[in-house]
PDB file of N, CA, C and O in Angstrom, chain B, residues numbered from 101:
ATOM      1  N   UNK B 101       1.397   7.078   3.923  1.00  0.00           N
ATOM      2  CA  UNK B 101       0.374   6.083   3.829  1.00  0.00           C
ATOM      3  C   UNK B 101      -0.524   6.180   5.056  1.00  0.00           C
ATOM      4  O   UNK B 101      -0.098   6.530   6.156  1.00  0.00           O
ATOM      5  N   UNK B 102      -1.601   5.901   4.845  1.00  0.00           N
ATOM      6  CA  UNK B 102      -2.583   6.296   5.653  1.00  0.00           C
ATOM      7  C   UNK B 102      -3.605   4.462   6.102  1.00  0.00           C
ATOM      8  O   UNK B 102      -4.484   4.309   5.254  1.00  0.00           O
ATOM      9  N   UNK B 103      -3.600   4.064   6.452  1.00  0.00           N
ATOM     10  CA  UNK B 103      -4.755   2.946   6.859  1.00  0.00           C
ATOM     11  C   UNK B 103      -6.189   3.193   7.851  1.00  0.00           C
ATOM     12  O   UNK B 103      -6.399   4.273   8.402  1.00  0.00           O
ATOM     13  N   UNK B 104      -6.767   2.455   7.926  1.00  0.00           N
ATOM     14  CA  UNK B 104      -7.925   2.855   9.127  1.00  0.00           C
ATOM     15  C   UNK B 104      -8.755   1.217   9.434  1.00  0.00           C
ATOM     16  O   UNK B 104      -9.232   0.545   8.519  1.00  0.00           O
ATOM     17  N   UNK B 105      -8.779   0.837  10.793  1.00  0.00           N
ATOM     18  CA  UNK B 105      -9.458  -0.580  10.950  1.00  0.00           C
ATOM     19  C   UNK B 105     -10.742  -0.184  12.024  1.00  0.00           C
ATOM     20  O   UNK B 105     -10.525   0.940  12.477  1.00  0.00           O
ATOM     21  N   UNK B 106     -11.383  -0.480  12.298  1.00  0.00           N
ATOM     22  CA  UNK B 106     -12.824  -0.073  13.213  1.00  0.00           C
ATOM     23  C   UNK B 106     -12.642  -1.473  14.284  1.00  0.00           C
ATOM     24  O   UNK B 106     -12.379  -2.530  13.712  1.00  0.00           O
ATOM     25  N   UNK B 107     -12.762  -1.497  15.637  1.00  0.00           N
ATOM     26  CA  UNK B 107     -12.525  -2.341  16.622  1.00  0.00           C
ATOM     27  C   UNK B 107     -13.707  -1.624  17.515  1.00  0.00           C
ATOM     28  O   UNK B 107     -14.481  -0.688  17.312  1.00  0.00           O
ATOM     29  N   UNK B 108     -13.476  -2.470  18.530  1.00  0.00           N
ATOM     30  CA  UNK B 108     -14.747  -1.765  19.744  1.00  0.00           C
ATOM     31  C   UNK B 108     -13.866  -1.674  21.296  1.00  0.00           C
ATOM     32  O   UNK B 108     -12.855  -2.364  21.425  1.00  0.00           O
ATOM     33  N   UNK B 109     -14.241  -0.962  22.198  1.00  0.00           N
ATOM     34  CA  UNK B 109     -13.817  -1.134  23.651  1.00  0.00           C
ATOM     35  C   UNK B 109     -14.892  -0.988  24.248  1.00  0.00           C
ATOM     36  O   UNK B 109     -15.873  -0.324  23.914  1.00  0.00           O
ATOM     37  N   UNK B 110     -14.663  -1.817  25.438  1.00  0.00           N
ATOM     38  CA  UNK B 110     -16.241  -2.477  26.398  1.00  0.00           C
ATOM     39  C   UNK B 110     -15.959  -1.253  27.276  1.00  0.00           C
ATOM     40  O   UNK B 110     -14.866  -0.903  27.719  1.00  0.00           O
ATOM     41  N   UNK B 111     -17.192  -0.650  27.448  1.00  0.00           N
ATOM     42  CA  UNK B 111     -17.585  -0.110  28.594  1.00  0.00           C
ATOM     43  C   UNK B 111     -19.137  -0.589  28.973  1.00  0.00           C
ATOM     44  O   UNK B 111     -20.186  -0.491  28.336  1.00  0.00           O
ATOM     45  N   UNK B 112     -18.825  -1.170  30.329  1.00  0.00           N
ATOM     46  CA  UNK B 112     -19.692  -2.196  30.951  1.00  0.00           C
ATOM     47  C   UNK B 112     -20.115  -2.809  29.976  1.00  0.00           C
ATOM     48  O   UNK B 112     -19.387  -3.371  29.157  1.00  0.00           O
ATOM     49  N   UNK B 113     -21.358  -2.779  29.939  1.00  0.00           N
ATOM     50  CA  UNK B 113     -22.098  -4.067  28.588  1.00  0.00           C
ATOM     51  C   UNK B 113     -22.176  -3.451  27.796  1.00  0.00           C
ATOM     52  O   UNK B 113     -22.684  -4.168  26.933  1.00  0.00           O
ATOM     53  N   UNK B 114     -21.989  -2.288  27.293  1.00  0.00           N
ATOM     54  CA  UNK B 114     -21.700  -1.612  26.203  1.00  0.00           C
ATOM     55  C   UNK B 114     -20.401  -1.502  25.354  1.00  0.00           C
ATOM     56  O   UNK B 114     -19.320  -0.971  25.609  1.00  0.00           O
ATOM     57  N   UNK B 115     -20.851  -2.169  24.274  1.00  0.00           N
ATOM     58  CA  UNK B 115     -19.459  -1.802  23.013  1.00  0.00           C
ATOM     59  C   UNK B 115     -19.360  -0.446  22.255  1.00  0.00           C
ATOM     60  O   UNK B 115     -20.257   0.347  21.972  1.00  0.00           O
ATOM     61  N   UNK B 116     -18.355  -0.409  22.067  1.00  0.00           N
ATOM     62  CA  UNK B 116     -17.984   1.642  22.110  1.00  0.00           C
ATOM     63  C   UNK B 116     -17.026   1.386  20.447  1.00  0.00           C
ATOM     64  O   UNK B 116     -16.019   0.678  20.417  1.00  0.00           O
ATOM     65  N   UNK B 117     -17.331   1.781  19.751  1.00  0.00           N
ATOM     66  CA  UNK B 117     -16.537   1.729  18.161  1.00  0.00           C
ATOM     67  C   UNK B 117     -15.167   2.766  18.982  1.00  0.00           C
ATOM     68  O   UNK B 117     -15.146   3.628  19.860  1.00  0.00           O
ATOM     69  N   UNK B 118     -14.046   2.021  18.022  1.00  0.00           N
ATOM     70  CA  UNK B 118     -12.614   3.010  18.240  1.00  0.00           C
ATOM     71  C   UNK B 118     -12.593   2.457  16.753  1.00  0.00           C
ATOM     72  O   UNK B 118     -12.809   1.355  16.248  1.00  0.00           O
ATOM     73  N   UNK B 119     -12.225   3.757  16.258  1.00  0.00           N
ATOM     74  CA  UNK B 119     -10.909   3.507  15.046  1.00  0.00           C
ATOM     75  C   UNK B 119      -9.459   3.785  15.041  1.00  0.00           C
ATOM     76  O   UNK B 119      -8.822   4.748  15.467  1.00  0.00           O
ATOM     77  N   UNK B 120      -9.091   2.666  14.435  1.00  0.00           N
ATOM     78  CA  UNK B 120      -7.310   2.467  14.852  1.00  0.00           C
ATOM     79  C   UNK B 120      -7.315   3.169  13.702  1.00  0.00           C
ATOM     80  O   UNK B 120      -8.025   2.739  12.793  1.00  0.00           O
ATOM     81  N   UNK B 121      -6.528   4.395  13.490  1.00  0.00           N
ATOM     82  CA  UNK B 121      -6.062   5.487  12.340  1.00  0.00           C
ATOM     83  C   UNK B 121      -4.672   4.921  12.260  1.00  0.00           C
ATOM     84  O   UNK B 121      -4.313   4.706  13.418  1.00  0.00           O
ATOM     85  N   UNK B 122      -3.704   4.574  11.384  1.00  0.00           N
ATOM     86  CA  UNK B 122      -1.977   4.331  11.409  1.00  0.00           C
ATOM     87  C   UNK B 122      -1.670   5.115  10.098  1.00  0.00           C
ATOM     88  O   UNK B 122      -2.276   5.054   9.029  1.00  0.00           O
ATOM     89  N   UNK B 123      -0.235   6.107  10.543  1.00  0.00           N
ATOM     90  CA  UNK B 123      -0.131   6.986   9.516  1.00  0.00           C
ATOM     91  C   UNK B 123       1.506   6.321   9.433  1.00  0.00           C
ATOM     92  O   UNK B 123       1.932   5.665  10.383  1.00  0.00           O
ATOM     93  N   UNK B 124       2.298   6.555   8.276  1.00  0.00           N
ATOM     94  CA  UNK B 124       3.769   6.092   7.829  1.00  0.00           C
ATOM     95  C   UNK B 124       3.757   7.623   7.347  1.00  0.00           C
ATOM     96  O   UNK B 124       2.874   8.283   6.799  1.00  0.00           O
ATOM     97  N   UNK B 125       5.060   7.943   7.752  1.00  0.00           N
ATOM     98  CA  UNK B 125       5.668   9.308   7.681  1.00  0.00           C
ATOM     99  C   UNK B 125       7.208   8.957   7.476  1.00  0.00           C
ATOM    100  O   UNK B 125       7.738   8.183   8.274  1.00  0.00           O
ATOM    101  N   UNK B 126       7.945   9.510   6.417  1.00  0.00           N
ATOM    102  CA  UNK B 126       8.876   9.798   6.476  1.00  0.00           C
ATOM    103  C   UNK B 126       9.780  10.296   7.418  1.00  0.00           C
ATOM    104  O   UNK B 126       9.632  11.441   7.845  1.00  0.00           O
ATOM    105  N   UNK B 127      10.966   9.376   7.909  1.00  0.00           N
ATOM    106  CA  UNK B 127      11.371  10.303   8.959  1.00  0.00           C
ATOM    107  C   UNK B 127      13.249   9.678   9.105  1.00  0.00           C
ATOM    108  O   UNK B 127      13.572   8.549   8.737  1.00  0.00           O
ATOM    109  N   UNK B 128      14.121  10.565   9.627  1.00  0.00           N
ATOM    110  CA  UNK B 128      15.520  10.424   9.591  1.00  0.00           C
ATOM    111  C   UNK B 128      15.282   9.049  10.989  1.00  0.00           C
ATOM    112  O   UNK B 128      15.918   8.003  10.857  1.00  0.00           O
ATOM    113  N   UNK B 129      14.571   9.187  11.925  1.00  0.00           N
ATOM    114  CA  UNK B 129      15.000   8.200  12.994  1.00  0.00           C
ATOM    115  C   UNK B 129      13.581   7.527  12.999  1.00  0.00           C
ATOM    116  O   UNK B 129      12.676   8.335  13.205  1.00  0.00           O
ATOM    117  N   UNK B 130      13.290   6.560  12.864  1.00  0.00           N
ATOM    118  CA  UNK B 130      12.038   5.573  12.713  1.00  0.00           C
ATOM    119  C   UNK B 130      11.770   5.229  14.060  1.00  0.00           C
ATOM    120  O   UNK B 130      12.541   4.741  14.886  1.00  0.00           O
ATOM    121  N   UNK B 131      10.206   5.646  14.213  1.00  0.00           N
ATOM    122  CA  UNK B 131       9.788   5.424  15.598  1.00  0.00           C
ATOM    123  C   UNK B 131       8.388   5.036  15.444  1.00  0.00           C
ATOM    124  O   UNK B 131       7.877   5.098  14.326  1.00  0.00           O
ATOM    125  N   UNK B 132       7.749   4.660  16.408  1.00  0.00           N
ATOM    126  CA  UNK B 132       6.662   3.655  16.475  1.00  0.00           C
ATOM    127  C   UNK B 132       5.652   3.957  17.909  1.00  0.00           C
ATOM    128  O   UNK B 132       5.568   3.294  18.943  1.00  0.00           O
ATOM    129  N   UNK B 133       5.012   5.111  17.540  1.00  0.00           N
ATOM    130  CA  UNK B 133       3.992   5.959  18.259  1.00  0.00           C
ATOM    131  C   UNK B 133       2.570   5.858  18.862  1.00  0.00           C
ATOM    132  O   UNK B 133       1.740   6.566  18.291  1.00  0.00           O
ATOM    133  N   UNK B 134       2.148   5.160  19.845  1.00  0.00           N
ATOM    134  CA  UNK B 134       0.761   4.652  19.833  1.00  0.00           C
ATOM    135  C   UNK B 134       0.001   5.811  20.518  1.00  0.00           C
ATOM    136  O   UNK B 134      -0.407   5.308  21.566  1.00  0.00           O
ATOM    137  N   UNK B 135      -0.421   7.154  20.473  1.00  0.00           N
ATOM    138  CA  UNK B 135      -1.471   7.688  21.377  1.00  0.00           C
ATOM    139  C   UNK B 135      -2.910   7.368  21.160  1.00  0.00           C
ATOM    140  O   UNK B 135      -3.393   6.884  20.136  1.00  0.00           O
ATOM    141  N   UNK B 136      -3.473   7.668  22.147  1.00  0.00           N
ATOM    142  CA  UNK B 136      -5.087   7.619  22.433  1.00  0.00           C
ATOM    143  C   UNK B 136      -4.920   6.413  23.530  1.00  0.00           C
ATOM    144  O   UNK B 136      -5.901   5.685  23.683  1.00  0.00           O
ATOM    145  N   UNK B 137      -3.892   6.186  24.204  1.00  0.00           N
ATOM    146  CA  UNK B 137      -4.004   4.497  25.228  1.00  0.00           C
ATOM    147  C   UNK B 137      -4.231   5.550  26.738  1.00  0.00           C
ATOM    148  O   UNK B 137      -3.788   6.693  26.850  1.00  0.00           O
ATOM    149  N   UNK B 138      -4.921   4.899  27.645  1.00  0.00           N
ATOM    150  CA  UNK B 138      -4.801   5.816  28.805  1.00  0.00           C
ATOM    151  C   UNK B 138      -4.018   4.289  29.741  1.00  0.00           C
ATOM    152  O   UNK B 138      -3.208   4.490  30.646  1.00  0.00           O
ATOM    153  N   UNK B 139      -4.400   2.972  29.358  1.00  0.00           N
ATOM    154  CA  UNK B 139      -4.440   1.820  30.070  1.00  0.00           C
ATOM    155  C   UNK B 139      -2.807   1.364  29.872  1.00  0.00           C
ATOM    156  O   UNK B 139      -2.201   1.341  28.801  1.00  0.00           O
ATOM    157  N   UNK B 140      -2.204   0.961  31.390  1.00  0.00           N
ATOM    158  CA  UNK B 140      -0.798   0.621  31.390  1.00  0.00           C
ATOM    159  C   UNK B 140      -0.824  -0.515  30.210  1.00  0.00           C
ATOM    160  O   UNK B 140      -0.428  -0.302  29.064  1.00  0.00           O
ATOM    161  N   UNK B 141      -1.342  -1.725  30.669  1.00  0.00           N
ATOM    162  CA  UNK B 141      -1.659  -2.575  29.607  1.00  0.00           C
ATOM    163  C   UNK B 141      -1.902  -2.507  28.233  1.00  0.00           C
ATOM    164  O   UNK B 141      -1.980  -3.444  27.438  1.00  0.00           O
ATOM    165  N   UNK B 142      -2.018  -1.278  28.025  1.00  0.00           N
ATOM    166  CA  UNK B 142      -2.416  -1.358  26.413  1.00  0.00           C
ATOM    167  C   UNK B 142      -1.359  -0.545  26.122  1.00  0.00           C
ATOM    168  O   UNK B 142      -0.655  -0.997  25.219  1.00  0.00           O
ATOM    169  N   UNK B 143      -0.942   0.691  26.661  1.00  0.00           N
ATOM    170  CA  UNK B 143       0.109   1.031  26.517  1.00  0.00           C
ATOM    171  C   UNK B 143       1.845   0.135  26.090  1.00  0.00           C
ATOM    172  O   UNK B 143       2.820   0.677  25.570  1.00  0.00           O
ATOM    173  N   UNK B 144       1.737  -1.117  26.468  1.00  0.00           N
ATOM    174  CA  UNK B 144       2.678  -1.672  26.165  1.00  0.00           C
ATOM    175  C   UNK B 144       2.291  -2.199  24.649  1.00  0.00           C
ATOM    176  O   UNK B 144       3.175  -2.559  23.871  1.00  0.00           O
ATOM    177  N   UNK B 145       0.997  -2.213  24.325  1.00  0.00           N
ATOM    178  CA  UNK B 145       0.847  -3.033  22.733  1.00  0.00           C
ATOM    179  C   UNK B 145       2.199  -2.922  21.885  1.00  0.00           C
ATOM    180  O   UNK B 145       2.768  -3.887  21.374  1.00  0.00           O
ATOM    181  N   UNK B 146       2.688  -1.391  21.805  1.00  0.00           N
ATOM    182  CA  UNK B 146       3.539  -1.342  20.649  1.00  0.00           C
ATOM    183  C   UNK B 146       4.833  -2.506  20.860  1.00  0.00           C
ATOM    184  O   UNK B 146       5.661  -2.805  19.999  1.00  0.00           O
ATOM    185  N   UNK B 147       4.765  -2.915  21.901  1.00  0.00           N
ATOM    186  CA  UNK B 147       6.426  -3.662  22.278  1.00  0.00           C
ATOM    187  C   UNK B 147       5.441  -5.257  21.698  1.00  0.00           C
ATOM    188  O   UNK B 147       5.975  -6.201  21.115  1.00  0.00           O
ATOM    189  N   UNK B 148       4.439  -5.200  21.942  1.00  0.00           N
ATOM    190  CA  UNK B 148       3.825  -6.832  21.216  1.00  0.00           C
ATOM    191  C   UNK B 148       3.670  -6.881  20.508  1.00  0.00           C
ATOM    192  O   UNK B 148       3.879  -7.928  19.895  1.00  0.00           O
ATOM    193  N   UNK B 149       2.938  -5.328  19.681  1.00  0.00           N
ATOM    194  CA  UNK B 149       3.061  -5.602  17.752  1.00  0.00           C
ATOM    195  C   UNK B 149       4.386  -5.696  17.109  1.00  0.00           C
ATOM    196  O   UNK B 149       4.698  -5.935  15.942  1.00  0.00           O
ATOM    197  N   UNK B 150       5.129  -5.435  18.225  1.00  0.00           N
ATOM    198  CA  UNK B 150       7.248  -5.185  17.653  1.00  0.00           C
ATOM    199  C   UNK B 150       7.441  -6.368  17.672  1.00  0.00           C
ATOM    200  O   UNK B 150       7.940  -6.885  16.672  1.00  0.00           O
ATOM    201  N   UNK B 151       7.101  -7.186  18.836  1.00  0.00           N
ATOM    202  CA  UNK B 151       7.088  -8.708  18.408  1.00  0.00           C
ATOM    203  C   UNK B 151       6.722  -9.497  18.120  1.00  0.00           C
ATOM    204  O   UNK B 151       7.346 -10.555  18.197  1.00  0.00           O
ATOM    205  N   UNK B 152       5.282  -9.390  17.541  1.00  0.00           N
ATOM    206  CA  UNK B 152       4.176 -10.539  16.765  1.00  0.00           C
ATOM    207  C   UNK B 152       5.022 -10.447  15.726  1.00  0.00           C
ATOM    208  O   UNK B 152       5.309 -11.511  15.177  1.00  0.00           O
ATOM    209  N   UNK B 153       5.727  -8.982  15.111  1.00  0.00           N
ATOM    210  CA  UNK B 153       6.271  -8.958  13.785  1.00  0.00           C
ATOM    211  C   UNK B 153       7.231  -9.907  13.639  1.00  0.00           C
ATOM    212  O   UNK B 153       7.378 -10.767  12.771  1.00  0.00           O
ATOM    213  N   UNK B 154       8.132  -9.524  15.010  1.00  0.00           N
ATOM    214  CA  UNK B 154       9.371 -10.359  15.220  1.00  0.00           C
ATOM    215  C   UNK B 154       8.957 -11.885  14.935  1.00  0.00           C
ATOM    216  O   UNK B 154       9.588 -12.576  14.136  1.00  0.00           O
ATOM    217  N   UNK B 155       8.223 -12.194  15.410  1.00  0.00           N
ATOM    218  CA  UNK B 155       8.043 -13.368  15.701  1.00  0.00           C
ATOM    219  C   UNK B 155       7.566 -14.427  14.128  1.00  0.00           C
ATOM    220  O   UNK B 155       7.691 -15.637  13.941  1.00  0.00           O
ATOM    221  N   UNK B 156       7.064 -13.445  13.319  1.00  0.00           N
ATOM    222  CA  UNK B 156       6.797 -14.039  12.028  1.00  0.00           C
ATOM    223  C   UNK B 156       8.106 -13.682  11.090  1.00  0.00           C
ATOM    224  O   UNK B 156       8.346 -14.338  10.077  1.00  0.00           O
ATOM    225  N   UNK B 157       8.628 -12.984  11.363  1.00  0.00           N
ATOM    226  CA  UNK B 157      10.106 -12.594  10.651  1.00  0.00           C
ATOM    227  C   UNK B 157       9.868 -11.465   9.557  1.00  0.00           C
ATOM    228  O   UNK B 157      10.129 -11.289   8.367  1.00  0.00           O
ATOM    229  N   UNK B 158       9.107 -10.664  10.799  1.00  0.00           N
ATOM    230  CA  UNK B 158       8.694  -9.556   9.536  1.00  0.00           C
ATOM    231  C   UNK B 158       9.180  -7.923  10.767  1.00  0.00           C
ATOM    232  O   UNK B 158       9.029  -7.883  11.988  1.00  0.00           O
ATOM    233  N   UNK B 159       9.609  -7.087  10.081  1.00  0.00           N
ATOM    234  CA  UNK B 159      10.232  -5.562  10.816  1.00  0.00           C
ATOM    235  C   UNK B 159       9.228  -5.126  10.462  1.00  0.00           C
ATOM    236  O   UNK B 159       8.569  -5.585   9.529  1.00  0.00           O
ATOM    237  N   UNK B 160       8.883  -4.001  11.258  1.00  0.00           N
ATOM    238  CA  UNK B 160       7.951  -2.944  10.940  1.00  0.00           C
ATOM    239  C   UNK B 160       8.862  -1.981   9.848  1.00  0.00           C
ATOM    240  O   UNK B 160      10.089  -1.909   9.908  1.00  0.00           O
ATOM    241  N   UNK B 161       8.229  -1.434   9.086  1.00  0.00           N
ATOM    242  CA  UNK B 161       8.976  -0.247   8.095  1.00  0.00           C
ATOM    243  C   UNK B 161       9.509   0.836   8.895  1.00  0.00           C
ATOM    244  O   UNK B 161       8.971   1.241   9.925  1.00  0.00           O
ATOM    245  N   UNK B 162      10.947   1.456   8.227  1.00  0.00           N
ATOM    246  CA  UNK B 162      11.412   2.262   8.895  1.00  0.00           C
ATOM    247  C   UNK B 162      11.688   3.531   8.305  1.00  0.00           C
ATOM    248  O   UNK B 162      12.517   4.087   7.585  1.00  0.00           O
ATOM    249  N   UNK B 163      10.306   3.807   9.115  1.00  0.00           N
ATOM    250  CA  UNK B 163       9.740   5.122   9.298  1.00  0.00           C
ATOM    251  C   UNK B 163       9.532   5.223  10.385  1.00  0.00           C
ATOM    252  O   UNK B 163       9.835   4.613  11.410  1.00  0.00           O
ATOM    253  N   UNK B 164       8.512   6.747   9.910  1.00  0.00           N
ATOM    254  CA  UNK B 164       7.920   7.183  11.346  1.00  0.00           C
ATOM    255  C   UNK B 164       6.438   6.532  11.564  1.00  0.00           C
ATOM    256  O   UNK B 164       5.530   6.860  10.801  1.00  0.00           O
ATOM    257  N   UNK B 165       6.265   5.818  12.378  1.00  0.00           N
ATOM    258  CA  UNK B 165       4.609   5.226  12.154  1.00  0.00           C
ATOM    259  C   UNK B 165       3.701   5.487  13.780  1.00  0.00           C
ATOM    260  O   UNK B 165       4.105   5.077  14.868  1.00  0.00           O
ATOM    261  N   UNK B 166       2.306   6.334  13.514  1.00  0.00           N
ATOM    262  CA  UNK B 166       2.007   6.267  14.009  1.00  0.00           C
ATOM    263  C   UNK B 166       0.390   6.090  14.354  1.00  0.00           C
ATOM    264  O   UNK B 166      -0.473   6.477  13.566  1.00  0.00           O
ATOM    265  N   UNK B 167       0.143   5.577  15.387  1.00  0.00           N
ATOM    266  CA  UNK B 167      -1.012   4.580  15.136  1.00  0.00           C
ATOM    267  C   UNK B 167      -1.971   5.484  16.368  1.00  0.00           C
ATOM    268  O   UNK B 167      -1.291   5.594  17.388  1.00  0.00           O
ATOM    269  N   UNK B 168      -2.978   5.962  16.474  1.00  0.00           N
ATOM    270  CA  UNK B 168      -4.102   7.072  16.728  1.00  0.00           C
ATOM    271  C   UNK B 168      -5.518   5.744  17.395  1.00  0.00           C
ATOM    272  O   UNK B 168      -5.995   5.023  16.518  1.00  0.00           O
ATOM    273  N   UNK B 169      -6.054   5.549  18.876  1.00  0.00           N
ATOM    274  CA  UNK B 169      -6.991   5.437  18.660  1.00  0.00           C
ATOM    275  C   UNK B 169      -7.675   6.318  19.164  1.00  0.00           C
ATOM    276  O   UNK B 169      -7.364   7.003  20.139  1.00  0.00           O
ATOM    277  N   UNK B 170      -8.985   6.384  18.334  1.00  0.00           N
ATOM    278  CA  UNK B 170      -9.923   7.296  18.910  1.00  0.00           C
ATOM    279  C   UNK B 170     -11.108   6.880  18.586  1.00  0.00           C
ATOM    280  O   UNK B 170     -11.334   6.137  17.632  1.00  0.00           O
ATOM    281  N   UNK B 171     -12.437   7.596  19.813  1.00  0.00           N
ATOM    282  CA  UNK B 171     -12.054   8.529  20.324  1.00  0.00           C
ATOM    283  C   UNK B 171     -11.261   8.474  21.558  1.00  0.00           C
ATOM    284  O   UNK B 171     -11.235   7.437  22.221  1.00  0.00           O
ATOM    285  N   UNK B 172     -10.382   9.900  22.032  1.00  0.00           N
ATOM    286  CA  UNK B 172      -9.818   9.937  22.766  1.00  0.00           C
ATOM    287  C   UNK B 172     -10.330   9.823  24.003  1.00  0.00           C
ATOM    288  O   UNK B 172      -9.730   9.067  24.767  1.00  0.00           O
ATOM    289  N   UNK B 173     -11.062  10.250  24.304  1.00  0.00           N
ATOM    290  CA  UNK B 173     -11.719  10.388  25.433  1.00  0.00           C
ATOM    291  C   UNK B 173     -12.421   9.378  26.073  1.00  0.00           C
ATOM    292  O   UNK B 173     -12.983   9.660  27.131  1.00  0.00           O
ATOM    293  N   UNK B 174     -12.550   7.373  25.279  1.00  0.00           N
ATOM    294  CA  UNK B 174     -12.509   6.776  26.028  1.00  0.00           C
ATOM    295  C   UNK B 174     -11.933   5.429  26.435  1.00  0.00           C
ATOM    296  O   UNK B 174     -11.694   4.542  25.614  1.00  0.00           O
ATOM    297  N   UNK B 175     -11.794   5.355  27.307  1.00  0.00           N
ATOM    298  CA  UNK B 175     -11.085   4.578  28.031  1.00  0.00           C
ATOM    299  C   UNK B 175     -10.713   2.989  27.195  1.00  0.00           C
ATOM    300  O   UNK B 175     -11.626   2.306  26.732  1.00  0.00           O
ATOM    301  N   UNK B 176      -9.601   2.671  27.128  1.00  0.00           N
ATOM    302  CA  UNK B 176      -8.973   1.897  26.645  1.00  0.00           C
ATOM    303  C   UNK B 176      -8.375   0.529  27.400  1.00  0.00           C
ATOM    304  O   UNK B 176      -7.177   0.572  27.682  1.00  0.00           O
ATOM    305  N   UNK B 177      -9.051  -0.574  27.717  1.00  0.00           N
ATOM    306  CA  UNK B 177      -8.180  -1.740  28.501  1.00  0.00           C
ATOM    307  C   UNK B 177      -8.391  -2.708  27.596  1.00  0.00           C
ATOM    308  O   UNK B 177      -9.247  -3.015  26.766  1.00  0.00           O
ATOM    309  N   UNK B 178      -7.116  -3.191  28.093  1.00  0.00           N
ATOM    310  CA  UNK B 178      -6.754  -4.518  27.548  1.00  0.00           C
ATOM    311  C   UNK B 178      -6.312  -5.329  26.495  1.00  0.00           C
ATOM    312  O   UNK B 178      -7.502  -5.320  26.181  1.00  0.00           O
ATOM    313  N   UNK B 179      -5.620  -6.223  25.392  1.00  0.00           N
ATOM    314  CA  UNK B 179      -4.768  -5.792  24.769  1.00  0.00           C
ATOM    315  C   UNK B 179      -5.298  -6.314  23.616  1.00  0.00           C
ATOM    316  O   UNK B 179      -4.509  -6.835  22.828  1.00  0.00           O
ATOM    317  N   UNK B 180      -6.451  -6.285  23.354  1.00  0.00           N
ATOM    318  CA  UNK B 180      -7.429  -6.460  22.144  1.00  0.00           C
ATOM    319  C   UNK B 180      -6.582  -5.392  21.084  1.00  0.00           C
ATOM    320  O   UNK B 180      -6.252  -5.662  19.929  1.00  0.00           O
ATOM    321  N   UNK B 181      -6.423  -4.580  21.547  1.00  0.00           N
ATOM    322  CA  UNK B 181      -6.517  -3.703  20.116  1.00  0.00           C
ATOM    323  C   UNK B 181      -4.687  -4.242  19.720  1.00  0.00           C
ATOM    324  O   UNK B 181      -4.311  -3.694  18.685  1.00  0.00           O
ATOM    325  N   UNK B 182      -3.964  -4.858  20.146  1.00  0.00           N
ATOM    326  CA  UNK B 182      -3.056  -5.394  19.465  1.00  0.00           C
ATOM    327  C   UNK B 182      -3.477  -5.609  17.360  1.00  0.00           C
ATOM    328  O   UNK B 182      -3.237  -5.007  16.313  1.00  0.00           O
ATOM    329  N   UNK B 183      -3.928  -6.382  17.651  1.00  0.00           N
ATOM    330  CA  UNK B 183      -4.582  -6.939  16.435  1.00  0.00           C
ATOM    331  C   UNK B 183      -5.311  -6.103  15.464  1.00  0.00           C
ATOM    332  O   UNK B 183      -5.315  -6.493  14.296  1.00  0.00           O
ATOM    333  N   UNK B 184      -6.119  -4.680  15.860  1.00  0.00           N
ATOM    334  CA  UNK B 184      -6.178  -3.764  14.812  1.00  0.00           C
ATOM    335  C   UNK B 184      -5.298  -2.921  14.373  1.00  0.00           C
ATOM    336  O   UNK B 184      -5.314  -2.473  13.226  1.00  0.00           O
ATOM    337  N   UNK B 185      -4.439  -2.627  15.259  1.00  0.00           N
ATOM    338  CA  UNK B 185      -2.682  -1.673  15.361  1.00  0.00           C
ATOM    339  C   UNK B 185      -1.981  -2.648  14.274  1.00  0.00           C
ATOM    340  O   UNK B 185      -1.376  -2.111  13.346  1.00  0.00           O
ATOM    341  N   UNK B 186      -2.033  -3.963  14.346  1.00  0.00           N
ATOM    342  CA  UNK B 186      -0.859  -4.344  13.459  1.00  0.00           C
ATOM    343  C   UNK B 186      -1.864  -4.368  11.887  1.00  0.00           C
ATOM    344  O   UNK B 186      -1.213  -4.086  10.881  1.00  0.00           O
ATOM    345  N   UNK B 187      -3.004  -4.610  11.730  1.00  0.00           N
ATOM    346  CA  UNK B 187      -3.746  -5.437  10.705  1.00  0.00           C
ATOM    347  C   UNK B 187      -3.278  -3.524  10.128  1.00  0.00           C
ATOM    348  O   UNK B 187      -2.596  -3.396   9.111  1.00  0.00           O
ATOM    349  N   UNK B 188      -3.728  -2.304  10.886  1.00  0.00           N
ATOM    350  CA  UNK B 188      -3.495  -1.106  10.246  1.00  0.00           C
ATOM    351  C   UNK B 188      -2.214  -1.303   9.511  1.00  0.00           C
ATOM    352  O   UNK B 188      -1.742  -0.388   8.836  1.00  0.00           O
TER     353      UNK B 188
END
């Protein structure tokens, strides 16, 4: 399964389009993959979308899921994109 949500990241007064890509893959050990983050802070999203889920009483599927923003190349702060990672 494939999804795709469109979000933005601020650089200075400029808004910059990212698309959150999330792919579900079949897999023997289910893991939960975020690249394209360069920012410590955002880097932790996956442990907050693990528990927004938690927190409504919902698991992520167990698979392999992994969630892509791009483009890569820019810079990523702050933990906005929570909310397009899970809506993917």
């Amino acid at each position: 399964m494939h999804a795709s949500v469109v979000t933005v990241a601020f650089e200075g007064v400029d808004a910059r389009r990212v698309d959150v890509q999330v792919q579900q893959l079949s897999a023997e050990t289910p893991s939960f993959t975020i690249v394209g983050l360069a920012d410590k802070a955002v880097a932790e999203s996956r442990e907050r979308v693990r528990g927004a889920f938690a927190g409504i009483g919902l698991a992520l599927p167990s698979k392999r899921i992994i969630a892509n923003l791009a483009p890569a190349d820019l810079r990523k702060e702050g933990n906005h994109f929570d909310l397009p990672i899970a809506l993917a």
